[in-house]
N, C-alpha and C positions, 0 to 999 in steps of 0.2 A: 504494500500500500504506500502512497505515496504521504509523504513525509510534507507538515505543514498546509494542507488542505482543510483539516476539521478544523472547528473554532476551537479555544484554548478551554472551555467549560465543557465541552464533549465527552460525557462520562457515565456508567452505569447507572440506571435510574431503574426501579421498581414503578410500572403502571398498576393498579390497584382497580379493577372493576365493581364499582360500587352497587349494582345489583344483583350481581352472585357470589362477590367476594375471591373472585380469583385472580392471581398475579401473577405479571410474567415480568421476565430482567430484558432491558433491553438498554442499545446507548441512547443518550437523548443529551439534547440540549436545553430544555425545561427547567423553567426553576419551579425549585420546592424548599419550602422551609420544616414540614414534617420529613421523617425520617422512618423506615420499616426494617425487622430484621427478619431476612429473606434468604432463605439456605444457609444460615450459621455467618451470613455478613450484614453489616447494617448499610441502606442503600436509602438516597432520596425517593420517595415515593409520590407518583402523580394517579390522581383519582381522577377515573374517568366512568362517565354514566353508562357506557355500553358499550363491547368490547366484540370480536369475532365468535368469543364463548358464550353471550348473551344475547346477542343479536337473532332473533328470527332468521334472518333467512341463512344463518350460515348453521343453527342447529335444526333447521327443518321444521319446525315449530311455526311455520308461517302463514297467518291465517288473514280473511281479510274479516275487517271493525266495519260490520254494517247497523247506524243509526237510523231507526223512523224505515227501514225500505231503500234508503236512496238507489243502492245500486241497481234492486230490481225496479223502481221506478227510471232507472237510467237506462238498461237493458230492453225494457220493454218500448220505449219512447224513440230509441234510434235501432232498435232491432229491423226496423221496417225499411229505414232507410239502406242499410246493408243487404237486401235479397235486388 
């Protein structure tokens, strides 16, 4: 790798998924003033609200949020227009 391209703050952070509670190490440049002890090291840690482990559509849990009908009012309304 070449030598002098990262910033000088470029260094191991702890991300913190705040709705299933799970952490991965990665480098980052982030600031953080808490701290988490993650594999037997203590590492800056950034919370973040939703990660690839929470995320619908990457654990397949992906559903669609239909309020009132709309989407079968929206289906039904341009269904016609598409034959």
């Amino acid at each position: 790798m070449k030598k002098g391209i990262h910033p000088e703050n470029y260094r191991p952070v702890v991300f913190k998924d705040m709705s299933n509670g799970d952490m991965f190490l990665t480098k980052s440049t982030c600031k953080s003033t808490e701290t988490v002890e993650f594999e037997g090291e203590t590492y800056p840690v950034v919370k973040v609200e939703i990660s690839s482990s929470s995320h619908p559509f990457y654990t397949g849990k992906n559903k669609l949020v239909d309020t009132a009908g709309r989407v079968d009012r929206f289906m039904n309304r341009y269904s016609k227009l598409k034959k």
